[in-house]
C-alpha positions as CSV (number, residue, x, y, z in Angstrom):
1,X,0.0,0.0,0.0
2,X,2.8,2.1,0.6
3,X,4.2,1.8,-3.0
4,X,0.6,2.5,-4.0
5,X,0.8,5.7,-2.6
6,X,4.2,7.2,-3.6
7,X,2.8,6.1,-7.3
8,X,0.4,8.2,-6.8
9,X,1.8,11.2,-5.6
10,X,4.4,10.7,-8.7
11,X,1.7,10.5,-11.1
12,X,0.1,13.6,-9.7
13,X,3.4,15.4,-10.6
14,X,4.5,13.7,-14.1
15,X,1.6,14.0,-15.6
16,X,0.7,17.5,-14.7
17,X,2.3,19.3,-18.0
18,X,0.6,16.8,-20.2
19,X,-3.3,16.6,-19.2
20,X,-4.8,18.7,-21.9
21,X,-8.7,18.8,-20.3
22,X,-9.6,22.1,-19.7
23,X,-11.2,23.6,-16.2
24,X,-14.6,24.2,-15.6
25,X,-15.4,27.4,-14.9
26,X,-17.2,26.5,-11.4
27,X,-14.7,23.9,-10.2
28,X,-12.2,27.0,-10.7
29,X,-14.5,28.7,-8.4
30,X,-14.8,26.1,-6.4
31,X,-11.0,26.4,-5.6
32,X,-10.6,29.9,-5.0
33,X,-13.8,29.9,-2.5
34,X,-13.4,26.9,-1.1
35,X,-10.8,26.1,0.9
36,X,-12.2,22.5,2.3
37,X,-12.1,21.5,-1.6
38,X,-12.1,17.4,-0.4
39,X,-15.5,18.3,1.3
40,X,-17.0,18.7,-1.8
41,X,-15.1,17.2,-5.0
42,X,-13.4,14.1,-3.4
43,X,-17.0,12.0,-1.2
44,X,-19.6,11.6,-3.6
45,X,-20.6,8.9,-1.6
46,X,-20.8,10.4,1.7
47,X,-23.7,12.3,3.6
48,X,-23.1,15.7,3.6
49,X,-25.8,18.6,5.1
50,X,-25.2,22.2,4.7
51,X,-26.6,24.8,7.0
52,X,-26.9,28.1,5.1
53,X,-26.8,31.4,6.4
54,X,-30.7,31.6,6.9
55,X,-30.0,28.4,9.2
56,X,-27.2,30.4,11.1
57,X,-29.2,33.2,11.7
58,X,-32.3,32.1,13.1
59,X,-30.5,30.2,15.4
60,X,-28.3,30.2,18.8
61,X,-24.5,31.7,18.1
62,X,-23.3,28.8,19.7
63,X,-22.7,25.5,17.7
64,X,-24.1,23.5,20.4
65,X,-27.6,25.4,19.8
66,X,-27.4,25.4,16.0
67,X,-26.7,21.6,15.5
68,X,-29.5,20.2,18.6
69,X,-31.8,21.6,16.6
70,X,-30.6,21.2,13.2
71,X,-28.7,17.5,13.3
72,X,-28.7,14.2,13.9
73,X,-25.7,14.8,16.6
74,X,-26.9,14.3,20.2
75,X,-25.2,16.5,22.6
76,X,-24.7,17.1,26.3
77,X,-24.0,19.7,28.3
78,X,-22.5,20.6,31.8
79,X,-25.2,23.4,32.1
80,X,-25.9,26.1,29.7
81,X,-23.0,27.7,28.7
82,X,-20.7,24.9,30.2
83,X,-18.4,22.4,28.5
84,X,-20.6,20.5,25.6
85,X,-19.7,17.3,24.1
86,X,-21.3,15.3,21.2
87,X,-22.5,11.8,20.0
88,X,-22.2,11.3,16.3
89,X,-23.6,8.0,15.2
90,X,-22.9,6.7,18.7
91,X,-19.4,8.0,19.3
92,X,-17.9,10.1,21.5
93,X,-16.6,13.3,21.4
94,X,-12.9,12.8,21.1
95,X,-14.5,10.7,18.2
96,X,-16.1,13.6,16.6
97,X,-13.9,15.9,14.2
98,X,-14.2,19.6,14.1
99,X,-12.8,21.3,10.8
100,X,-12.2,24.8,10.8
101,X,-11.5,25.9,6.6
102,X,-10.3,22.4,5.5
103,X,-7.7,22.1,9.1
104,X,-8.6,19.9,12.0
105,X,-8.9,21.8,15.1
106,X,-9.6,18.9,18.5
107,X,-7.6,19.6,21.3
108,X,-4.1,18.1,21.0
109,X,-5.0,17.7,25.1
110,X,-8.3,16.0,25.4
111,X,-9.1,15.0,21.8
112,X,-12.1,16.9,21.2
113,X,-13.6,20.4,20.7
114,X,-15.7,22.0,23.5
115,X,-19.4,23.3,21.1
116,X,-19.8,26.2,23.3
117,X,-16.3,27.7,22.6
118,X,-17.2,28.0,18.8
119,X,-19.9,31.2,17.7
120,X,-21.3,30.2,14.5
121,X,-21.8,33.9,13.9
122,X,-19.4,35.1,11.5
123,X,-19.0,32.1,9.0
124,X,-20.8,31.7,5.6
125,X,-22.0,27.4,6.1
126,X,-21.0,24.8,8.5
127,X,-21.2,21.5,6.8
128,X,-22.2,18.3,8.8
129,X,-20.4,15.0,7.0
130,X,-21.7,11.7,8.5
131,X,-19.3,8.9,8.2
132,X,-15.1,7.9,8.4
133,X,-13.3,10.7,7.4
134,X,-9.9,10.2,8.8
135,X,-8.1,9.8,5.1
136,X,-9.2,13.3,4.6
137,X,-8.5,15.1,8.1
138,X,-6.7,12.4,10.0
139,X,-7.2,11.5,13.8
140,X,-10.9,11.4,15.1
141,X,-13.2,11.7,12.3
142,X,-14.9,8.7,12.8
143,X,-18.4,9.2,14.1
144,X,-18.5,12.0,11.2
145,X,-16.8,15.5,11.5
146,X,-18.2,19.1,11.5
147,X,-16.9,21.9,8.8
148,X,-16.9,25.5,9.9
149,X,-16.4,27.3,6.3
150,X,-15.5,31.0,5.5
151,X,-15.7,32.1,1.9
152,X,-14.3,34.8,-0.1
153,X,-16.0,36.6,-2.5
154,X,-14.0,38.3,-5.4
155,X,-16.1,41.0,-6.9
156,X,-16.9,43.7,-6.3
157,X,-19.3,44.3,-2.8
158,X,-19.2,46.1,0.9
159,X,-21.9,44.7,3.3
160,X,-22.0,45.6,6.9
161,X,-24.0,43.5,9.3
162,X,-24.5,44.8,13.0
163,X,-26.7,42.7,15.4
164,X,-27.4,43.6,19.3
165,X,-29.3,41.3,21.8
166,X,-30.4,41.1,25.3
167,X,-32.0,38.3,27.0
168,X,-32.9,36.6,30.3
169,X,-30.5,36.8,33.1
170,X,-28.2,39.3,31.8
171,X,-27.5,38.0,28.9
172,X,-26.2,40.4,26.6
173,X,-24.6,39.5,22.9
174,X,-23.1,41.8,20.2
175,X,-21.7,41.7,16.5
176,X,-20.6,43.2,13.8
177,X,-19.2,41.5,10.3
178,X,-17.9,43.4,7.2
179,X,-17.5,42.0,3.6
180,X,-15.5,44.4,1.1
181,X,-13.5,43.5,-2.4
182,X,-13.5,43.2,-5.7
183,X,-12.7,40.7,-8.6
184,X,-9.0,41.2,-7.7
185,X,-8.9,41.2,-3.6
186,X,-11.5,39.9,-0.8
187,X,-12.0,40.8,2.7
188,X,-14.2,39.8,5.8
189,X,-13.7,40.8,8.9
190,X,-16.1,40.3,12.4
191,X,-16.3,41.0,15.9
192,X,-18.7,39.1,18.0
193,X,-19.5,39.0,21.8
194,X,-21.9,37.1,24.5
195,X,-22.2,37.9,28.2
196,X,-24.4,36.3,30.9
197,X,-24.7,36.0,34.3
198,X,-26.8,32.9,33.6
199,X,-28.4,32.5,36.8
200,X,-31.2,30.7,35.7
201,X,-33.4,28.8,38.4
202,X,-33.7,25.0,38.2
203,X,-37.2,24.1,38.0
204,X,-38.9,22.6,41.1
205,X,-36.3,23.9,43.7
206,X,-35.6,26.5,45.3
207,X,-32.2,26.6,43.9
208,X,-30.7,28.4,41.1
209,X,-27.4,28.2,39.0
210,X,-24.6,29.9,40.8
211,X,-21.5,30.3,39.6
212,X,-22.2,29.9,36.4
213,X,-22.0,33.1,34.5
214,X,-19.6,33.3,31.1
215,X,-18.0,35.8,28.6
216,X,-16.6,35.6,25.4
217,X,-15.0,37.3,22.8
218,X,-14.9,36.2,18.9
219,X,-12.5,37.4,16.0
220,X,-12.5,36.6,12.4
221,X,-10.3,38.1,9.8
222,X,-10.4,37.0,6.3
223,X,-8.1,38.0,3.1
224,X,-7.6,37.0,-0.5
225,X,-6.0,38.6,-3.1
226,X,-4.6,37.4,-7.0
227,X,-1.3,38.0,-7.0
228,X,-1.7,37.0,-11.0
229,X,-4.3,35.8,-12.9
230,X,-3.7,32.5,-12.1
231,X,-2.5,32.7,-8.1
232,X,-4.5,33.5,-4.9
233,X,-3.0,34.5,-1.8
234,X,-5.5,33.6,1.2
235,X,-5.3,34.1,4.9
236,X,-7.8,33.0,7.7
237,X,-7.5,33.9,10.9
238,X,-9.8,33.6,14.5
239,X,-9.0,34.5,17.5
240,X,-11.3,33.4,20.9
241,X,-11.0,34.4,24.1
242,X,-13.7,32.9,27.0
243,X,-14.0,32.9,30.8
244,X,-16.1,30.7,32.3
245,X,-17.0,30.3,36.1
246,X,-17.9,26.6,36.0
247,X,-21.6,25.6,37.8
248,X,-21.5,22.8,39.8
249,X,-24.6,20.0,40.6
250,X,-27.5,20.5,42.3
251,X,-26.6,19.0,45.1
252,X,-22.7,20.1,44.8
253,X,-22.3,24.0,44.1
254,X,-18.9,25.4,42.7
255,X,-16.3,27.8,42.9
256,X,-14.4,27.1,39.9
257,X,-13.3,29.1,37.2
258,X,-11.5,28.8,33.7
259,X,-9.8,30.8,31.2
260,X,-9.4,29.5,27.5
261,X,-7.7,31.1,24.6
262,X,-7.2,30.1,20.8
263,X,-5.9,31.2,18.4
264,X,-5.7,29.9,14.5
265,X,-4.3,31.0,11.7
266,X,-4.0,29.6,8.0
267,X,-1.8,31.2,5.0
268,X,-2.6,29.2,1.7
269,X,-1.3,30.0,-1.6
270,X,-3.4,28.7,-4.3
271,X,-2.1,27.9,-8.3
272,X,-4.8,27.8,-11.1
273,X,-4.3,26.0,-14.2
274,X,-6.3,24.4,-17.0
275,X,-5.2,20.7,-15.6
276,X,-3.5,20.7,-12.8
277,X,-3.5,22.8,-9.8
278,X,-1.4,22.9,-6.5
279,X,-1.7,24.6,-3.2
280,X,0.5,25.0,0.0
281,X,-1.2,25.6,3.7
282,X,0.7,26.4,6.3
283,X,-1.1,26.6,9.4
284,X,-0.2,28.1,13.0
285,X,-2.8,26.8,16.4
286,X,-2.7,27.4,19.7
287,X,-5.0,26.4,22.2
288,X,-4.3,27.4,26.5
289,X,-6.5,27.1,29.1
290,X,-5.8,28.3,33.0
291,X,-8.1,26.8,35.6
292,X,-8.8,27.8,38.6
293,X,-10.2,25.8,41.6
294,X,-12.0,28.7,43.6
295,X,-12.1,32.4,42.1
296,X,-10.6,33.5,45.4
297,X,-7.6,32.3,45.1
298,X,-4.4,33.1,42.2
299,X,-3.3,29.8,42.3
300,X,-4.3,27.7,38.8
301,X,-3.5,24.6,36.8
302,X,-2.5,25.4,32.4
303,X,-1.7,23.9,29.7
304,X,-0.7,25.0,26.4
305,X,-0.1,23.4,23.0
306,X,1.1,25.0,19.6
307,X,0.6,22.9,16.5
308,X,2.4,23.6,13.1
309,X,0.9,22.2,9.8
310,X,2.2,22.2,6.4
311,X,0.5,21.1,4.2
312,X,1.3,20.9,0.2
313,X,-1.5,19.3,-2.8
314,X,-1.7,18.8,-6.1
315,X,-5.0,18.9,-8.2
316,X,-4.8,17.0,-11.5
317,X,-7.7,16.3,-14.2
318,X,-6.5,13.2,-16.0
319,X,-9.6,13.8,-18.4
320,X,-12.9,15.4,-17.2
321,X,-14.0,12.7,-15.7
322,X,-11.0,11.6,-13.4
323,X,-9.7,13.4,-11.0
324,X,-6.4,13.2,-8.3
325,X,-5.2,14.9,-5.7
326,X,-2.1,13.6,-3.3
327,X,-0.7,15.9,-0.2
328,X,1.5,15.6,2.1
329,X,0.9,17.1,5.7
330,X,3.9,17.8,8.3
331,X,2.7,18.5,11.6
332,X,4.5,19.2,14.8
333,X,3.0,19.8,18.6
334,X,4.9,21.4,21.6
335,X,2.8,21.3,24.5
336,X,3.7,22.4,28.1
337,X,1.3,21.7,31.6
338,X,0.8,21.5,35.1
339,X,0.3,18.0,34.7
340,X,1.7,16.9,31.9
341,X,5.5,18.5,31.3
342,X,6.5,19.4,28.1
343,X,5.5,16.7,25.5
344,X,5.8,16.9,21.7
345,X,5.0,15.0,18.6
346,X,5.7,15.4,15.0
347,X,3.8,13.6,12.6
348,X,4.1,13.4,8.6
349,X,1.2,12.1,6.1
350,X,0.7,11.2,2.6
351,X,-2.7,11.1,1.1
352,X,-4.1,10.2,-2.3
353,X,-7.7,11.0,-3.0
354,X,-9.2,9.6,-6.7
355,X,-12.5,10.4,-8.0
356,X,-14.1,9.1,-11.0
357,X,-17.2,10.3,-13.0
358,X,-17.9,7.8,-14.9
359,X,-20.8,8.9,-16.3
360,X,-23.4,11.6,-15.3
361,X,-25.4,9.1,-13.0
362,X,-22.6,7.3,-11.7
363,X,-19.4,8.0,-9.6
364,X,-17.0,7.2,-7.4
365,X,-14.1,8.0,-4.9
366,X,-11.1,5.3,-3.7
367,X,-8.9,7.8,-0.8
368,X,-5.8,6.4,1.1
369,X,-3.4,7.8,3.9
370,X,-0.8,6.8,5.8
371,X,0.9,8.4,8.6
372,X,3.9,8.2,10.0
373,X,4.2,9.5,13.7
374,X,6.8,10.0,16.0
375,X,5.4,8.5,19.2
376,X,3.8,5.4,17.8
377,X,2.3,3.5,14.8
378,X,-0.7,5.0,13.1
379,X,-2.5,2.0,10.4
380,X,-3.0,2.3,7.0
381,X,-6.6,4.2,6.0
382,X,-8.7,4.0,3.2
383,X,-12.0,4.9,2.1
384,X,-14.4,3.8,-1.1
385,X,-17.7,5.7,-1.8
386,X,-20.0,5.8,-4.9
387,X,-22.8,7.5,-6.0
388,X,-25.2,6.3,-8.1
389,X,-28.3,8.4,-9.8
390,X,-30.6,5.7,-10.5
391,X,-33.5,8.4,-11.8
392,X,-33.8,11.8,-11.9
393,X,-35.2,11.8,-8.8
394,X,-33.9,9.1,-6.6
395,X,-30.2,8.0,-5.8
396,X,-27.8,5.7,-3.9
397,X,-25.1,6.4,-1.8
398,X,-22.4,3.8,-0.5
399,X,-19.2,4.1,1.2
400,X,-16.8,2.2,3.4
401,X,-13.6,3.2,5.6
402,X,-11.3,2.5,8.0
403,X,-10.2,5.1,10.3
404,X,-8.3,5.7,13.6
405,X,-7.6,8.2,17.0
406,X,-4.6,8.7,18.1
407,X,-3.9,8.6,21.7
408,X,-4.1,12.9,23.2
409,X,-1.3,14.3,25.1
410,X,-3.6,13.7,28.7
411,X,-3.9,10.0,27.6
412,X,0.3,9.8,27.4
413,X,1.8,11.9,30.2
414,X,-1.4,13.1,32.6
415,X,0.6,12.6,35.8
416,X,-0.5,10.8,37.8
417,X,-2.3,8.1,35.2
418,X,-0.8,8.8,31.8
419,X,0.0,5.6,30.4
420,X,2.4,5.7,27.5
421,X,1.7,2.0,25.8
422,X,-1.3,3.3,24.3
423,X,-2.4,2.7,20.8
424,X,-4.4,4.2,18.4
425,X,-8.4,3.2,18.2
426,X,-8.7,1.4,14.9
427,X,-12.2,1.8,13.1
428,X,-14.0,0.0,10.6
429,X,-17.7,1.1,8.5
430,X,-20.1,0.8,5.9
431,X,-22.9,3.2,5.2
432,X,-25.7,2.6,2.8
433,X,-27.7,6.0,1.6
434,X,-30.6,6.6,-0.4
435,X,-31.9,10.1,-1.9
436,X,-35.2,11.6,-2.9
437,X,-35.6,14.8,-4.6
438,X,-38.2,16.3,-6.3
439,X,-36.7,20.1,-6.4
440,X,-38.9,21.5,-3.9
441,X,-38.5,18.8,-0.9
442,X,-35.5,16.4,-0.4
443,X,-35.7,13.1,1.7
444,X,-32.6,10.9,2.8
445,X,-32.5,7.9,4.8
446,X,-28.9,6.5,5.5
447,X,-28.3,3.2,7.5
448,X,-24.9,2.4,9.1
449,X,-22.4,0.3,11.2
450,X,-19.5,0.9,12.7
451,X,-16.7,-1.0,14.5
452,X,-14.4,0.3,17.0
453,X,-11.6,-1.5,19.0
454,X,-8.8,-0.5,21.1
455,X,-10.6,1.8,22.5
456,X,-9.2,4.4,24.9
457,X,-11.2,4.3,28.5
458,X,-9.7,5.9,31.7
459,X,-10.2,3.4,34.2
460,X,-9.5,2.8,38.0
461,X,-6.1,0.5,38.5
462,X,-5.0,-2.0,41.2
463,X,-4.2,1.0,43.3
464,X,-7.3,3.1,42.7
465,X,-5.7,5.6,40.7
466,X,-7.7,6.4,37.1
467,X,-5.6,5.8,34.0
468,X,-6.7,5.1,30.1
469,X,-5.9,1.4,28.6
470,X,-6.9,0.3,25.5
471,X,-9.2,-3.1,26.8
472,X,-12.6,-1.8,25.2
473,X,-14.5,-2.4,22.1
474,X,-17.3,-1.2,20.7
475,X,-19.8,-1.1,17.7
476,X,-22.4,1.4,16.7
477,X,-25.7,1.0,13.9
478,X,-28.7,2.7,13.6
479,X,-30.4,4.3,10.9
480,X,-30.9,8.3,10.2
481,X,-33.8,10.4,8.4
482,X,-33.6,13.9,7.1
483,X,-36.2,15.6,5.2
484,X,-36.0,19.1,3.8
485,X,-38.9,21.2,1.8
486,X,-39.6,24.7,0.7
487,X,-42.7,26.2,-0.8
488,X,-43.4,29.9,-2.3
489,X,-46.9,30.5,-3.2
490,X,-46.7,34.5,-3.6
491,X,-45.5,36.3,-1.1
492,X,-46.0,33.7,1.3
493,X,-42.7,31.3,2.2
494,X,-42.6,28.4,4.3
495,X,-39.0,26.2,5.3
496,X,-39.3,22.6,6.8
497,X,-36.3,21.0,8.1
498,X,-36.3,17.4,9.7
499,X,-34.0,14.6,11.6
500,X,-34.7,11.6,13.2
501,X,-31.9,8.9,14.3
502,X,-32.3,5.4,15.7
503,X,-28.6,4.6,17.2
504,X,-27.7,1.4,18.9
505,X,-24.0,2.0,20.4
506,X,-22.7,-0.8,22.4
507,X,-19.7,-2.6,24.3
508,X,-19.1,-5.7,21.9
509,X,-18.5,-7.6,25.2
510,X,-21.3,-6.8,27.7
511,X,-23.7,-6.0,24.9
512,X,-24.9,-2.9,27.2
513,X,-25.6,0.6,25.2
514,X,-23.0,2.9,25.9
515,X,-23.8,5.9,28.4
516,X,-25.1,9.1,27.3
517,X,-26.1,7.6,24.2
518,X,-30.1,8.2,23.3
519,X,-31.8,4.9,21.3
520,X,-33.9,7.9,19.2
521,X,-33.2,11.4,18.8
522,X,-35.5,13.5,16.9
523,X,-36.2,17.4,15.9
524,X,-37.9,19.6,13.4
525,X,-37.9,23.3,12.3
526,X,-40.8,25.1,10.6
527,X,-40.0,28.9,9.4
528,X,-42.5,31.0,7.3
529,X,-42.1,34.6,6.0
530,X,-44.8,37.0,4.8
531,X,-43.8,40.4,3.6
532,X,-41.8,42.5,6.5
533,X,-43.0,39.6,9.0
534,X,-40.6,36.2,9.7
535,X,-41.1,33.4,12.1
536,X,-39.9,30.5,12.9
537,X,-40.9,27.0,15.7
538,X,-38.2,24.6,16.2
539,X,-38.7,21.4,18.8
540,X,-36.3,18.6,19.6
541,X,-36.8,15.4,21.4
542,X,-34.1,13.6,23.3
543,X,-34.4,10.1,24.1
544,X,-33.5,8.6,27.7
545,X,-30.1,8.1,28.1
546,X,-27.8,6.0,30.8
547,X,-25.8,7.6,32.7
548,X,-24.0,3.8,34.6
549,X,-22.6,1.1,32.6
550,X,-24.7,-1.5,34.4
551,X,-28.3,-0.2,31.8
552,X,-30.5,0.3,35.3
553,X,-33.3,2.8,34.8
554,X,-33.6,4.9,37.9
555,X,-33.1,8.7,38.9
556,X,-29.4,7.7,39.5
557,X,-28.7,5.4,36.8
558,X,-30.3,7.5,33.9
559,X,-32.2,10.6,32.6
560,X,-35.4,10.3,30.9
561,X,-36.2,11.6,27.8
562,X,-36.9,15.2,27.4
563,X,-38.6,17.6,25.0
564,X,-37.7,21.5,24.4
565,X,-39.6,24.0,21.6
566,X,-38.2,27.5,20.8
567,X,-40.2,30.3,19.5
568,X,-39.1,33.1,17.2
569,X,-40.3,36.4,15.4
570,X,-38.8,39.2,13.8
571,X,-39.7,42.1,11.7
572,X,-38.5,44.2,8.9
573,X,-38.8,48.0,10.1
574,X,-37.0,49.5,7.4
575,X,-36.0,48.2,4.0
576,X,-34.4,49.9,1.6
577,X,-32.1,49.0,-0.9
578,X,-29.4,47.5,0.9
579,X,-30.2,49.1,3.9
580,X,-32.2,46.8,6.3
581,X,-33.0,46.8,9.9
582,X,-35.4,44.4,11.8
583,X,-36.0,43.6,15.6
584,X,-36.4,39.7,16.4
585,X,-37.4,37.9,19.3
586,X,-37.0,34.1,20.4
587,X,-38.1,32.4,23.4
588,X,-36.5,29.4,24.3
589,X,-37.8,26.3,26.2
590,X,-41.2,27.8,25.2
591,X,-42.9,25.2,27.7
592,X,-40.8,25.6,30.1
593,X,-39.7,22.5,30.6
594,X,-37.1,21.2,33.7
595,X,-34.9,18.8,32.0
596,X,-30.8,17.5,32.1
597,X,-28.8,16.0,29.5
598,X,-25.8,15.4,32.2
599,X,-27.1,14.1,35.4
600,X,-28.1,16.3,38.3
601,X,-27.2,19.9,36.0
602,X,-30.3,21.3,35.0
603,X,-30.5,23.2,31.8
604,X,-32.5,27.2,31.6
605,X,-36.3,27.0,32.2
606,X,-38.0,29.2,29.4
607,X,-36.5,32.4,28.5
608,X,-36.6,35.4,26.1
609,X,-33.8,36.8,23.9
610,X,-34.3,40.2,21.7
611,X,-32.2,41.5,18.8
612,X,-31.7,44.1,16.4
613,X,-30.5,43.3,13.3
614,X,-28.9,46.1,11.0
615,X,-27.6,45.5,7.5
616,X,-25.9,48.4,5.1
């Protein structure tokens, strides 16, 4: 396989001056807008949903509150506002990929990305991809991953949006995003903020969430310019800055607090030809967090890690129907800690991604990687999709993979419990899809399994102490429904958006479903628009989860299931030209329901959120 690969990436070079096929205009587009190109050219076979910027808007800045209502992903959260963490198809979250403009951005430290550090606010889509994608953006993409996407436009345009809200207890959020260029240069910049004291009462006590209340502060800068007519200089850059005082139980209050800053930046350099193209990203992250056990005290805990990607591809059209691209990554973490010293790890990659179109109805995609790390052995990954249009109107989807997760920096060298004969998780799947469309409504219903062993679970030893081995196994199936329609009859507009997911995610050995795992998972979104007036109901349904291994129902064994509605309006009080203004309204939890999706921390009872929208 490994000669199979450096063909590959010789092919894509030799044969780059002799390819004659010409470029189509939108797949040109396509690379200079796009920097996650592999979303989109190289996984016909794959699920992918796209949430628009009507989607972003309607909805909570937080990616936790966009994708409960709007996904298949189940999440849970440590209280509102508090460290969220999802299930994908049954996985966990270190399982779970986040990709921010085509670069992987999990904690090097824990393996996953906290939802409620990430404000949907200021990018153009977020794409949700269901299935193996670790050929395409390595460790952890194996429950499916989640693409945060900023576009640049190059023609000529200045837009302005300013939003203020203020809701229920103190909560108070700001923005404001700016969009200049023209066919030669591209810029977008924003500036977003969210405060709350977030003492919100938990339902049927007398208590109320203390020592909970948050901050954060959100920036995204965006370039592009054509250095020639054939060469685009890009740069992406976001920079987040949160505090957190972290709510305790009901029963246990808290005094803690936590500090978290990142910072990512991406330079990429993109060549245009008629047949082959190339591209270089180098990447700079760093992620550091301070915690704090009480707020009275100066003493805290850190840690720190700073990744470096580089990353070179090569685009080449064999034909206009075949299609290659081969990189190879470098990547090299330094992280230091309270607890963990002052590990590193380099790692180097080579991927080769083929698509085929054989014809206009049928297609498909063979990817591999291999990586080559400094700490361990990492196996050999593949993937095979298709796509196959077997009417206008109806379609089949199909892919396979094998995927992995490497072992985080608190797995390794957490003192005291690290354990440094670790392993990667090794993952194995099949997913079977089928499409309707009929242009004004779209219907898919996907079916999958999935096969995980060596996992990594932090488990007492002899001696009491808690330390990760890799003793567990697993395997997830279920199927998934998603149903999308839109309908214009004058000046009348209606929007429905569906999910519903049946996941069975259990240890291959006790045959128990896994905790924090729902058997159903459900939500919808109705929004209609009439003139100067726009509203919107969503509702989702969580199933009852486990929160033991042993599968006892009981108040301290599980949760039961729960349901929560939101309610929103807004109106159009000027509109002129490009000059808009409107003032919206959403109530959340509109039935005020008291319910938990971590054990004993209750989430907000209903409560009321108003904004003014501005657009020039």
């Amino acid at each position: 396989m490994k000669h199979i690969i450096c063909l590959l990436l010789v092919l894509s070079v030799c044969f780059g001056g002799i390819a004659q096929t010409q470029l189509d205009s939108i797949q040109s587009l396509d690379e200079v807008v796009l920097s996650d190109v592999k979303l989109k050219q190289y996984a016909p076979g794959f699920k992918i949903e796209v949430l628009k910027d009507s989607v972003l808007r309607t909805n909570a800045q937080s990616l936790t509150g966009l994708l409960a209502f709007n996904s298949n992903i189940y999440f849970k959260e440590n209280g509102n506002g508090m460290v969220s963490s999802p299930s994908f198809r049954g996985t966990n979250a270190s399982q779970t990929a986040v990709i921010w403009n085509g670069i992987s951005i999990n904690s090097q430290l824990n393996g996953q990305t906290d939802f409620n550090t990430i404000n949907t606010t200021h990018y153009n889509d977020i794409a949700i991809r269901s299935g193996g994608g670790s050929v395409q953006y390595g460790s952890g993409a194996i429950g499916g991953s989640i693409h945060l996407n900023n576009t640049l436009l190059f023609k000529s345009h200045f837009d302005t949006t300013m939003r203020l809200g203020y809701g229920s207890y103190d909560t108070k959020t700001g923005s404001v995003s700016s969009a200049i260029g023209s066919d030669r240069w591209s810029v977008n910049v924003g500036l977003a903020y969210n405060a709350s004291e977030n003492d919100y009462p938990y339902l049927g006590t007398t208590k109320k969430n203390v020592n909970g209340a948050y901050n954060n502060l959100d920036l995204n800068l965006n370039l592009g310019y054509f250095i020639s007519d054939n060469d685009v200089l890009k740069l992406y850059h976001q920079h987040f800055i949160g505090n957190r005082d972290f709510s305790g139980t009901v029963a246990t209050p808290s005094q803690s607090h936590y500090e978290d800053k990142n910072y990512r930046s991406l330079i990429e350099w993109s060549h245009l030809a008629k047949a082959f193209n190339y591209q270089l990203k180098v990447a700079h992250l760093q992620e550091h967090f301070k915690y704090f056990g009480t707020q009275s005290t100066s003493n805290f805990s850190y840690g720190k890690v700073n990744t470096l990607i580089v990353k070179p591809s090569f685009n080449l059209w064999f034909s206009r129907k075949i299609k290659l691209q081969t990189s190879v990554d470098y990547t090299k973490y330094d992280a230091e800690g309270t607890s963990f010293g002052t590990p590193s790890r380099s790692n180097v990659s080579a991927t080769a991604l083929l698509n085929h179109k054989v014809s206009r109805a049928f297609s498909y995609g063979v990817n591999l990687r291999k990586d080559f790390t400094s700490t361990f052995n990492n196996p050999l990954v593949f993937s095979v999709d298709t796509e196959y249009a077997v009417t206008k109107h109806y379609s089949l989807q199909l892919n396979g993979s094998r995927n992995y997760r490497v072992p985080t920096f608190n797995d390794l060298y957490w003192q005291p419990g690290g354990n440094l004969d670790l392993i990667p998780e090794s993952s194995y799947q099949v997913d079977l899809g089928q499409q309707l469309s009929f242009g004004f409504a779209q219907l898919k219903l996907n079916g999958y399994y999935i096969k995980t062993s060596e996992l990594i679970v932090w488990k007492p030893n002899t001696i009491g102490l808690w330390s990760p081995v890799n003793i567990a196994s697993s395997q997830s199936y279920g199927a998934e429904i998603e149903g999308h329609a839109e309908v214009h009859f004058k000046s009348h507009y209606f929007k429905l958006n569906g999910h519903y997911s049946y996941t069975v995610s259990e240890d291959t050995n006790t045959k128990k479903q896994l905790i924090y795992v729902p058997f159903h998972k459900a939500n919808f979104s109705i929004a209609y628009s009439y003139k100067k007036l726009a509203l919107f109901f969503q509702h989702a349904f969580n199933g009852d989860v486990f929160t033991t291994e042993d599968n006892l129902k009981g108040r301290l064994t599980s949760l039961p299931s729960y349901d929560v509605s939101n309610l929103g309006l807004e109106y159009s009080l000027y509109n002129k030209g490009n000059n808009t203004l409107s003032l919206g309204g959403t109530i959340n939890n509109v039935f005020n329901k008291s319910y938990q999706s971590v054990a004993f921390r209750p989430m907000p009872n209903r409560n009321f959120n108003i904004q003014l929208h501005y657009k020039f």
